[in-house]
C-alpha positions as CSV (number, residue, x, y, z in Angstrom):
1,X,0.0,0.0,0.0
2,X,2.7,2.5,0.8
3,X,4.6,1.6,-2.3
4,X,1.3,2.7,-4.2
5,X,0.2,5.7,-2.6
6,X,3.6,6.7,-3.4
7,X,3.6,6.0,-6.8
8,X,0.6,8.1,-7.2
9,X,1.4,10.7,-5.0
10,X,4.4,11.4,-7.2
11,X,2.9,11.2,-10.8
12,X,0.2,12.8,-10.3
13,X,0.1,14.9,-7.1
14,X,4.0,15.9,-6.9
15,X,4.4,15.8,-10.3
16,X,7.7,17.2,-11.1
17,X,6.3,19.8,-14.3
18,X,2.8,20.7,-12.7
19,X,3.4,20.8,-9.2
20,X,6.6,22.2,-8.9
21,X,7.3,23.6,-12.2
22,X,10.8,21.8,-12.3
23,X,12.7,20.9,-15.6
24,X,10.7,23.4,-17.8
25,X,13.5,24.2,-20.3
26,X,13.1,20.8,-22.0
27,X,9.6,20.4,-21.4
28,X,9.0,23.4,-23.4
29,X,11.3,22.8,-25.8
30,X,11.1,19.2,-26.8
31,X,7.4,19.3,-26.8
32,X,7.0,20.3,-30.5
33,X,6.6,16.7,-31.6
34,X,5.1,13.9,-29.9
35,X,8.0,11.7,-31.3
36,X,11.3,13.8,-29.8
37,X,8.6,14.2,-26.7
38,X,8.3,10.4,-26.3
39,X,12.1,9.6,-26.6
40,X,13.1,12.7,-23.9
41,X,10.1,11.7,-21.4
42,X,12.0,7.9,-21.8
43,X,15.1,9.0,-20.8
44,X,14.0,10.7,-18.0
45,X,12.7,8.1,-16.3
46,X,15.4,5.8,-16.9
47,X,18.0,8.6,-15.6
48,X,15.6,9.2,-12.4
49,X,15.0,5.5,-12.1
50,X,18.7,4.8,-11.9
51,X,20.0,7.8,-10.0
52,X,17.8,8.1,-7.1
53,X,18.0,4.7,-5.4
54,X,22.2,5.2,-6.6
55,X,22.1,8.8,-4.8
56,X,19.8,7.2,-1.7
57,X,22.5,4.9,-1.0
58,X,25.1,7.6,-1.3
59,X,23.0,9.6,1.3
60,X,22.4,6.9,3.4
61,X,26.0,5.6,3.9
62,X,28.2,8.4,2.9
63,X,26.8,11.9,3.4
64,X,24.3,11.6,6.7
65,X,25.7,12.5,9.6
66,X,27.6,9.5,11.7
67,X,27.0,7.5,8.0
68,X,30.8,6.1,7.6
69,X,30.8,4.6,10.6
70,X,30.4,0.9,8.3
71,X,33.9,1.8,7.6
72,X,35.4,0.6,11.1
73,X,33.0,-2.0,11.4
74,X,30.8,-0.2,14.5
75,X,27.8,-0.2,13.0
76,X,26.1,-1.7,15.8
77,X,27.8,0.8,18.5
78,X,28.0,3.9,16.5
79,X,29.1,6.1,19.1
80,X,32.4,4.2,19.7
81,X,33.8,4.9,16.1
82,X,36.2,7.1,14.6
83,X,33.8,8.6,11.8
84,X,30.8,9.1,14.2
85,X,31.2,12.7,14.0
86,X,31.8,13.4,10.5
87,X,29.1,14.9,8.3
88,X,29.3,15.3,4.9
89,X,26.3,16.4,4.0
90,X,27.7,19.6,2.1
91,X,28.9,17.4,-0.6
92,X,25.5,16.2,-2.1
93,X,24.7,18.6,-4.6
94,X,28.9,17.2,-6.2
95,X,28.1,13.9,-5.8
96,X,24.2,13.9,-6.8
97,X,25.1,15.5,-10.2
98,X,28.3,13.1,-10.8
99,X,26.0,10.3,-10.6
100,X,23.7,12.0,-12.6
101,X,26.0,12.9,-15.2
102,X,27.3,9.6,-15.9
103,X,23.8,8.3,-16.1
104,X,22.7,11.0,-18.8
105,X,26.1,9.7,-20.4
106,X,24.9,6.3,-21.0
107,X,21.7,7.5,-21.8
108,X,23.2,9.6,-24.3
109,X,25.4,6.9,-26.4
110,X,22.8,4.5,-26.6
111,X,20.4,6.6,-27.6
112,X,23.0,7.9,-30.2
113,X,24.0,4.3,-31.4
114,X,20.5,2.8,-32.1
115,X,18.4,6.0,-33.0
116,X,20.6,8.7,-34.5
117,X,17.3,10.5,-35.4
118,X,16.0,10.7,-32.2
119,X,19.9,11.6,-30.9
120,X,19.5,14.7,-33.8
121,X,16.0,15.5,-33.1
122,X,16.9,16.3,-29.5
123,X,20.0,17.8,-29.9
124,X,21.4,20.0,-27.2
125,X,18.6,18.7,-24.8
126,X,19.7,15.3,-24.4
127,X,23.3,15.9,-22.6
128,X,21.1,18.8,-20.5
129,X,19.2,16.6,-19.0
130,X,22.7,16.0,-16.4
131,X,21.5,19.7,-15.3
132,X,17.8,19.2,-15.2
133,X,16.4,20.4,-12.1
134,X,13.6,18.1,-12.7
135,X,16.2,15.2,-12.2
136,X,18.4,16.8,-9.8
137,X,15.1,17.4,-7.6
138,X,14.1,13.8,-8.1
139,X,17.1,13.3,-5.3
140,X,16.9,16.1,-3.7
141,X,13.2,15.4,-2.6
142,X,14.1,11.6,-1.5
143,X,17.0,13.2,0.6
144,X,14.2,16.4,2.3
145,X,11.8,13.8,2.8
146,X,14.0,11.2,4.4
147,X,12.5,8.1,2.1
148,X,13.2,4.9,4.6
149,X,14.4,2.1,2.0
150,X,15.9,1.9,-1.1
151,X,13.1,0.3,-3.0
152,X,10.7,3.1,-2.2
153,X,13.6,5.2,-3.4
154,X,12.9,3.4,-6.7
155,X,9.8,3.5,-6.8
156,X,9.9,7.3,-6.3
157,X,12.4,7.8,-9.0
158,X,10.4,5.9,-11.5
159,X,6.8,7.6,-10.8
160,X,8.8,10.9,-10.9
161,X,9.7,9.9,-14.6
162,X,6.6,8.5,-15.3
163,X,4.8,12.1,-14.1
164,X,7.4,14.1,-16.4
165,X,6.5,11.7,-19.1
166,X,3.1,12.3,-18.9
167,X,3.4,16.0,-19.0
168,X,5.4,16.0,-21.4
169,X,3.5,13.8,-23.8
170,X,0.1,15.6,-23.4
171,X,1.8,19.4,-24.2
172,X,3.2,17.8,-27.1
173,X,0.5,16.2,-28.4
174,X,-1.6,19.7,-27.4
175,X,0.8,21.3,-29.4
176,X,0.7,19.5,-32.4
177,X,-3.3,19.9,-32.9
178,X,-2.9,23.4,-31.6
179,X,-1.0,24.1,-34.7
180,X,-3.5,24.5,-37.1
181,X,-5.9,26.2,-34.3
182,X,-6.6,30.0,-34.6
183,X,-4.4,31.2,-31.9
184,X,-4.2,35.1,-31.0
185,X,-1.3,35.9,-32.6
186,X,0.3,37.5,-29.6
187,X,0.1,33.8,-28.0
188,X,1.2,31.9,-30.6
189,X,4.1,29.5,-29.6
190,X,5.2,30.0,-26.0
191,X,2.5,32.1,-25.0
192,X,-0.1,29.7,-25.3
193,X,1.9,26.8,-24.3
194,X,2.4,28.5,-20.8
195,X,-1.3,28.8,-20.6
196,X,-2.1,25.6,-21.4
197,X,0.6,24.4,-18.5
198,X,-1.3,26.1,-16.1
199,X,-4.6,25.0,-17.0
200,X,-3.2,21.2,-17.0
201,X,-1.8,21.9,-13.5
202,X,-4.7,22.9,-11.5
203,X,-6.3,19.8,-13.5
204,X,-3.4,17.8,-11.4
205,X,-3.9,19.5,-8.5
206,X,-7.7,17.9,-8.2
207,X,-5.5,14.6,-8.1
208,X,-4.4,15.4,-4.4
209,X,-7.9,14.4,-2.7
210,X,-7.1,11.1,-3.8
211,X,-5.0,10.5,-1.0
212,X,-6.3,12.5,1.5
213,X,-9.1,10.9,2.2
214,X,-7.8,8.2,4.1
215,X,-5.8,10.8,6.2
216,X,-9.0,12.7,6.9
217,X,-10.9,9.5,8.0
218,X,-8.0,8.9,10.3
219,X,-8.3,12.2,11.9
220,X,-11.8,12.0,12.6
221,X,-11.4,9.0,14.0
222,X,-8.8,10.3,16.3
223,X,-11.0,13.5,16.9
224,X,-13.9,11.2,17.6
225,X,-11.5,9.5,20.7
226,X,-10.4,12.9,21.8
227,X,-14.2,13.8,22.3
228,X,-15.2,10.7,24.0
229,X,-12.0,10.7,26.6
230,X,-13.1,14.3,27.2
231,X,-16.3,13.5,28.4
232,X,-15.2,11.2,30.3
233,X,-13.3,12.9,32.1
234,X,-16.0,15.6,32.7
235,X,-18.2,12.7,34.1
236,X,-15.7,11.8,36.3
237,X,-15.0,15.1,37.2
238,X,-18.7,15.5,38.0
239,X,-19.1,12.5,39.7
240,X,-16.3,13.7,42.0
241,X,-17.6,17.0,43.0
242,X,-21.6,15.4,44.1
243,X,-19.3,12.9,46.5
244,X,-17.2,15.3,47.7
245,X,-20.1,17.6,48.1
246,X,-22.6,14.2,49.7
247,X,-19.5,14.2,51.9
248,X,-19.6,17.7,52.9
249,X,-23.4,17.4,53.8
């Protein structure tokens, strides 16, 4: 259950374009064509899909605080080893975007050996995708929001793709019908692209009752409790005060 509120949360609630507006440059660009669209949002997810669980284990053992302690073997007793104060947490952002980097690397001679179209087609876009804040925020979010194991760290990674290949897929495909649509001319191109992104994300955005529902059910419940123990104790309390006064008497 966790694994799939999470996966939904982060297509469609979280979703990397609509939510948080992250990795616009490429969405925006790339989005002419359905085609060059489908091949980007591909590689996105196989980029975020390998470098989030890679960059969880690197936050987990390496850059938390007290994390090296596995080198002397006092995992157990942590406060006995050499590394338990050391803290590297400054070095994420270097160490997120080399693992990125040499992700998008692969990414990027594959995609060049099998489809030299597509590899054309996207041009400049394709090695960009190392600086994409979209990607880098994929790890950034799993380290703010302290994601437990490392298959839920996958399975973040991969909905995050899946979300930016979604958006990414409908604007193109908007964008191709929208050619041959009567568009002001002042919004023509960009203009009423940006539009249509908002629209789409306050579409999202109706997504996040999904899984609040549950929450809200839970807190009534618990409200419910509070009520009951409260009266309870006001019985008691009442109860109290007629002996005390029978006493009195």
């Amino acid at each position: 259950m966790e694994h799939l509120e999470l996966f939904f949360k982060s297509v469609f609630v979280d979703n990397m374009v609509f939510a948080y507006f992250l990795g616009m440059c490429s969405y925006l660009a790339v989005s002419k064509k359905v085609s060059t669209a489908v091949g980007l949002g591909a590689a996105v997810i196989f980029v975020l899909t390998v470098t989030v669980p890679l960059n969880w284990f690197l936050d987990q053992y390496i850059l938390q605080p007290g994390a090296l302690v596995w080198l002397d073997g006092n995992s157990d007793t942590p406060e006995l080893s050499a590394y338990y104060g050391y803290d590297l947490g400054f070095l994420s952002f270097i160490l997120f975007i080399a693992t990125i980097a040499t992700m998008v690397q692969l990414v990027e001679i594959v995609v060049e050996k099998f489809s030299p179209a597509l590899y054309n087609s996207l041009g400049i876009f394709l090695p960009l995708i190392a600086v994409n804040c979209a990607i880098l925020g994929g790890s950034l979010f799993m380290q703010s929001r302290e994601i437990e194991t490392a298959l839920l760290a996958l399975n973040f990674g991969f909905s995050s793709g899946i979300g930016f290949f979604l958006a990414i897929i409908a604007i193109a495909a908007i964008r191709e019908k929208i050619r041959y649509s009567n568009v002001p001319a002042p919004l023509r191109g960009l203009g009423i692209t940006f539009i249509i992104t908002g629209l789409m994300a306050i579409g999202f955005m109706s997504f996040g009752g999904m899984l609040t529902a549950e929450d809200e059910e839970e807190v009534t419940e618990e409200t419910k409790t509070a009520i009951d123990i409260e009266e309870k104790i006001e019985i008691d309390n009442e109860t109290a005060q007629a002996e005390v006064s029978e006493v009195k008497n």
